[in-house]
N, C-alpha and C positions, 0 to 999 in steps of 0.2 A: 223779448229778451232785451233789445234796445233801452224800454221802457227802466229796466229793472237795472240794467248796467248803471243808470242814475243814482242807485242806492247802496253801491257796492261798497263806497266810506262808511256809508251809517252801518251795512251788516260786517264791515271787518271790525267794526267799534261796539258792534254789541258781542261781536265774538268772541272777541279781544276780550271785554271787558265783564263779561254776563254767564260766555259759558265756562266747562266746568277746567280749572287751571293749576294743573300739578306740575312738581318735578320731582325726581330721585334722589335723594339724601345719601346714597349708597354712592359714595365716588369712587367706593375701588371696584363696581359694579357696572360697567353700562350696556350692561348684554340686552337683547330684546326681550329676556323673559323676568324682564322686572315690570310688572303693571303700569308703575306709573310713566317707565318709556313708551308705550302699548298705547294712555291716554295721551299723550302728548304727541305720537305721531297723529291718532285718530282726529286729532283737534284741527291737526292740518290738510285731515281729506275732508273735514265736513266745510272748511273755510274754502277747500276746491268746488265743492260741488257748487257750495251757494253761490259761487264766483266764474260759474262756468257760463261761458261766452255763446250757444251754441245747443245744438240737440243732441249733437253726436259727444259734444263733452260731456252732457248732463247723463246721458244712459253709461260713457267712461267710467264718469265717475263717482257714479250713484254703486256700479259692479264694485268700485276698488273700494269704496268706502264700509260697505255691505261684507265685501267678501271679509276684509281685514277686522270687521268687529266681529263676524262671527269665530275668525278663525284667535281673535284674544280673548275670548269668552265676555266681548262687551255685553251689557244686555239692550235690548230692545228698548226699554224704560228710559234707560239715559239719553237712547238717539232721539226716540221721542220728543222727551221732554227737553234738550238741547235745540231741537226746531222750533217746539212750543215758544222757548225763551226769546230767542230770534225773533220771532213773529213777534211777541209782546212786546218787546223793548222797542223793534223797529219802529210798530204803530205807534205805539208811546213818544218817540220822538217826533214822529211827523205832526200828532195831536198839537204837542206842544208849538213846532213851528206854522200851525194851523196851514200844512199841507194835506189835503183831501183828495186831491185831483185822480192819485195811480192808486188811491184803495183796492180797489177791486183787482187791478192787473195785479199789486201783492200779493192779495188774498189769493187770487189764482195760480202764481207762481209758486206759494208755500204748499197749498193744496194739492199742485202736481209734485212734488218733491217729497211729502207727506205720501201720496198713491206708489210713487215707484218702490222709495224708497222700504215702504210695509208691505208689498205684493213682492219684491226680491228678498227681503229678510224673513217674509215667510216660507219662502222656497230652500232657501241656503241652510237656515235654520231646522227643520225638518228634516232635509239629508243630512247634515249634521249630527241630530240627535239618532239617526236611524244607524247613521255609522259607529257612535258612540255606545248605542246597546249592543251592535254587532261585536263590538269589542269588548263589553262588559262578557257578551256570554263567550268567546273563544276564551275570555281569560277562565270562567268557571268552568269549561269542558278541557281545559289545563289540569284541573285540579286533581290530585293523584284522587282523594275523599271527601266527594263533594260535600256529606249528611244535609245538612237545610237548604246548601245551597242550590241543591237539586231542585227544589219549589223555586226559588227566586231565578231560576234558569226559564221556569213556566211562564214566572210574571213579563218577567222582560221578553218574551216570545209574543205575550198578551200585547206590553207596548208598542212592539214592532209594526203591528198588526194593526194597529188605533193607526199608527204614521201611516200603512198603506194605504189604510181605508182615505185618509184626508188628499194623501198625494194624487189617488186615483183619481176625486173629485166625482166618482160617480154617484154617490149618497145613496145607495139602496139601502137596504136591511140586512144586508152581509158585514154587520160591523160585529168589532168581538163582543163576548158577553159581556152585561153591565149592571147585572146583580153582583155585588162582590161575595157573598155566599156560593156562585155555580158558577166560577172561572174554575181552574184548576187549583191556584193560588188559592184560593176561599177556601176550596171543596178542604185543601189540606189542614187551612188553620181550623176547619173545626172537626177535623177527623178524630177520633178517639187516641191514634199517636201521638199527639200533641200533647195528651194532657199533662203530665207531670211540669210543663213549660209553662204554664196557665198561670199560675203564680206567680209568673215574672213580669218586671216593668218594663222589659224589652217586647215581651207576647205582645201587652196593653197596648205598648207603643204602634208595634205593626199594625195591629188593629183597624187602631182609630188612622193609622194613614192610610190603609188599605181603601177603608170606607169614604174616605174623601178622594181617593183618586179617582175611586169608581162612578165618586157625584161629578168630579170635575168629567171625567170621559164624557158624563151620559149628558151634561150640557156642550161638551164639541161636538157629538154627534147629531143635538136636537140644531144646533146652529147652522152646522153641516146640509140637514135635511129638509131647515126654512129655507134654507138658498139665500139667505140675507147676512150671513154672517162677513165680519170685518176683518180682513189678515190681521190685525193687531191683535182683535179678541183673542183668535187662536194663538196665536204666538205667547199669551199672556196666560191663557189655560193651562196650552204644554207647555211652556216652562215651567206652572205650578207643581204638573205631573210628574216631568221628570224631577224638579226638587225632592216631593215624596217620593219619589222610586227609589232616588240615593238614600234617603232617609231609611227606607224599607230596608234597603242592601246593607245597610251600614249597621241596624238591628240585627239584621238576621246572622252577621257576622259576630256578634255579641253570643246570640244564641249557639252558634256552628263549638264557640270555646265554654258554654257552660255545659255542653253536650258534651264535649270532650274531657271538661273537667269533673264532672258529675258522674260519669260512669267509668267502674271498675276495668280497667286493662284488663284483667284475666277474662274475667266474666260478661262484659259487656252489660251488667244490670246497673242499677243507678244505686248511688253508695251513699255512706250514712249521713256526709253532710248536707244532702238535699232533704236528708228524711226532715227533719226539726220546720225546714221552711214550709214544704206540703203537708204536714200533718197542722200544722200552725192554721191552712187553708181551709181544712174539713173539720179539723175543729168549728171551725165559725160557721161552715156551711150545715154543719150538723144543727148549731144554736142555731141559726136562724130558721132554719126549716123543719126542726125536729125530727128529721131521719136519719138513724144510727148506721154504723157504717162500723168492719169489723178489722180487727190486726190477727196475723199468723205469725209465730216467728217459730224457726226451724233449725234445727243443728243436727248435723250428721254422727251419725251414733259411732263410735269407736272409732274416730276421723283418726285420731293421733297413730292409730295402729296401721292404717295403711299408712302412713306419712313414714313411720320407722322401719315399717316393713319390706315397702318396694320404692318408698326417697319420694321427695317434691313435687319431683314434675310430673311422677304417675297420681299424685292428691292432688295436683292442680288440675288434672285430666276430669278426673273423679267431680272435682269442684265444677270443672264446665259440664260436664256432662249432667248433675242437676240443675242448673242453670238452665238446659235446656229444658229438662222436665216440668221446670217452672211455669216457662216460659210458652209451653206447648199448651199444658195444663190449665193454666188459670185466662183471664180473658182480654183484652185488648184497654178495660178502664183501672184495668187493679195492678197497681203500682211493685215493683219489687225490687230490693234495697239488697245488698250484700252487706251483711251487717259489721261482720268483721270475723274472719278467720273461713272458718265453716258455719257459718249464724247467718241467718236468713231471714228477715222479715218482709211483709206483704202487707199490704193497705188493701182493702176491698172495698170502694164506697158502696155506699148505700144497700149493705149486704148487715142482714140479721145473724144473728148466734147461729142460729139451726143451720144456715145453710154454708157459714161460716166454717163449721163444723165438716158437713160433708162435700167441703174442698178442701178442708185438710185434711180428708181421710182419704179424697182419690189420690193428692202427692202421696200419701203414703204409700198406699196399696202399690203405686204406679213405680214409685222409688225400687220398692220388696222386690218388685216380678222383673227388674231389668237387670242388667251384670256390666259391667264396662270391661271389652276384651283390648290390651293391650301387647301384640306382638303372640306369647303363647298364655300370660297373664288374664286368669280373670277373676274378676272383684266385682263381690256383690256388699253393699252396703242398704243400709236402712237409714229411717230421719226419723226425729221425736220432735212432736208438734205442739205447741199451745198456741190456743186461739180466744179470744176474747171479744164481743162487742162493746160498744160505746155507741151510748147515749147523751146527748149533752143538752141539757136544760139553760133557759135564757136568761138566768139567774149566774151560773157558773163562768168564770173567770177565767178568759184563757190566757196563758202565757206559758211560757216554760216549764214551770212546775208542773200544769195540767200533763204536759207530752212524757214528761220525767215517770209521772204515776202511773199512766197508758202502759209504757215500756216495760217498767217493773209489774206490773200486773201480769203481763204477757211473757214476761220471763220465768214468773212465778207457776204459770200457767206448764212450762218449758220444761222446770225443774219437774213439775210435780209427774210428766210424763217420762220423766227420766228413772225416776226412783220406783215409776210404778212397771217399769222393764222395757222402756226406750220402743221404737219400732212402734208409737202409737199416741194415738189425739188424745189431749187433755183441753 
């Protein structure tokens, strides 16, 4: 220590002068939660520690320094690279006044300051971020309707779990999974509920972060299990993780309002203005792969006469009630649209005419034989189907127009079961 109090001018002048040097612009402002007061005190615990006289200052205030970055969200990077700087500039100066003698006692001094202070900000940091998912998920177990954020409740139970495994420090094989396809999270994005979301640049997004947290995991655990790994690495991993994890939360909350706005309040099926985006998808998938994939679209036969007859809310009943038959009916990859009023359309990928057909004859059948009882009311109703496949050839030109033709064809298909006496597939 003696050695090193000799140098305590040359490191207040690279302090001074090298590291990082802000103030607040904000005068009517000088609360603590403005960052640049946050850097400005922090400049003054790191100028303590390198200035500490003693062993019992240096563990002081290596805690205060440590404790107060983590808790202003400094990151790791800057303290780093602020010691870095210190060390260069110092040796830099002595080079020049061709002083060699205390090298080594510097280098030694920076290198214990460098040890503590990465083995304390990996400990603080850690609980930090443990506390931080703690609080992400009570905020989502708040939620009156969770819908996606239910999976992202998974993930973060998954991150918890990566923190325990690091803090236990026992490195078995009891670490969470690290295939991103067989967490929980995975299992979902590619569950077949998913799919109508496929199409979005929020899905894409989650994706490709999913898949790198999961690489970044599977190298903190292989560092973990050498037994050689560096508090910094870690520190620089999770940090990366939790970046994507917010990143993840912050999509999936995108998703949580295209789910809300994409499906019918009454009915809870997905409405017309998603139809144009997803069929826009299978179009292409059809071109590229040449497997046809088929549309149903359906309207309830003499709808208006229950609506005049026993009012609104007994047709809206009526309306959910096939909604559920839909829904019951057809299969977990085939899409179903409320088209508008009592109209009803269905995407079935990678489904042929024929069979195209006898799924819209079981809605029907299935429609005919049920009755919807209300109070002593009961109302049996029928649906008239047209069904159509599509084919699409790598020549053919998708846009608008294409989906426009699909529709009318399918409508056409509608009509022509209408006039040949409703209650039946065309």
């Amino acid at each position: 220590m003696q050695i090193i109090q000799k140098y305590f001018t040359e490191i207040k002048e690279c302090v001074r002068d090298f590291n990082i040097s802000v103030e607040s612009l904000q005068s009517s402002h000088t609360d603590d939660f403005l960052y640049t007061n946050s850097l400005t005190e922090y400049k003054k615990l790191f100028l303590n520690l390198l200035l500490s006289t003693s062993k019992e200052d240096v563990n002081h205030n290596t805690k205060e320094l440590v404790n107060f970055t983590i808790e202003h969200d400094i990151s790791y990077l800057l303290l780093y690279s602020e010691l870095v700087t210190v060390v260069r500039k110092l040796l830099s100066m002595l080079i020049k006044k061709r002083d060699f003698e205390n090298i080594e006692e510097i280098d030694h001094f920076f290198t214990e300051h460098e040890h503590q202070l990465t083995g304390l900000y990996q400990q603080k940091f850690l609980t930090q971020l443990n506390l931080k998912c703690e609080l992400r998920l009570s905020h989502i177990q708040l939620m009156p309707d969770k819908k996606f954020m239910l999976h992202y409740e998974n993930h973060l139970k998954w991150i918890i779990n990566l923190i325990s495994y690091i803090q236990k420090q026992e490195f078995d094989d009891n670490y969470p999974e690290l295939n991103p396809n067989l967490c929980d999270f995975g299992k979902w994005m590619k569950s077949n509920t998913t799919s109508y979301l496929l199409t979005t640049s929020h899905f894409k997004q989650i994706n490709q972060l999913h898949i790198n947290l999961h690489d970044l995991a599977a190298n903190v655990i292989n560092y973990c299990k050498n037994g050689a790994v560096h508090p910094a690495t870690l520190i620089h991993l999770m940090q990366q993780i939790d970046n994507y994890s917010l990143e993840i939360g912050n999509e999936m909350s995108f998703l949580n309002e295209i789910e809300e706005s994409a499906k019918d309040p009454l009915t809870r099926l997905l409405t017309r203005r998603l139809f144009d985006k997803i069929m826009l998808n299978k179009l292409d998938i059809a071109k590229a792969t040449g497997r046809e994939f088929s549309l149903i679209m359906c309207d309830l036969d003499h709808f208006k006469v229950v609506n005049d007859t026993y009012g609104h809310a007994v047709g809206d009943v009526v309306l959910k009630h096939f909604s559920n038959i839909l829904e019951q009916t057809l299969r977990k990859s085939d899409y179903i649209f409320r088209f508008g009023g009592e109209e009803f359309i269905i995407m079935l990928p990678m489904t042929d005419k024929k069979e195209a057909l006898l799924i819209a004859q079981k809605i029907c059948d299935v429609t005919a034989s049920q009755k919807v009882v209300i109070d002593d009311v009961s109302i049996r109703y029928t649906v008239s189907i047209g069904a159509i496949a599509i084919l699409v050839d790598n020549k053919t030109s998708v846009s608008q127009e294409t989906i426009d033709k699909y529709v009318t064809l399918v409508d056409e298909k509608l009509y022509l079961a209408k006039e040949r006496g409703r209650n039946r597939v065309e």
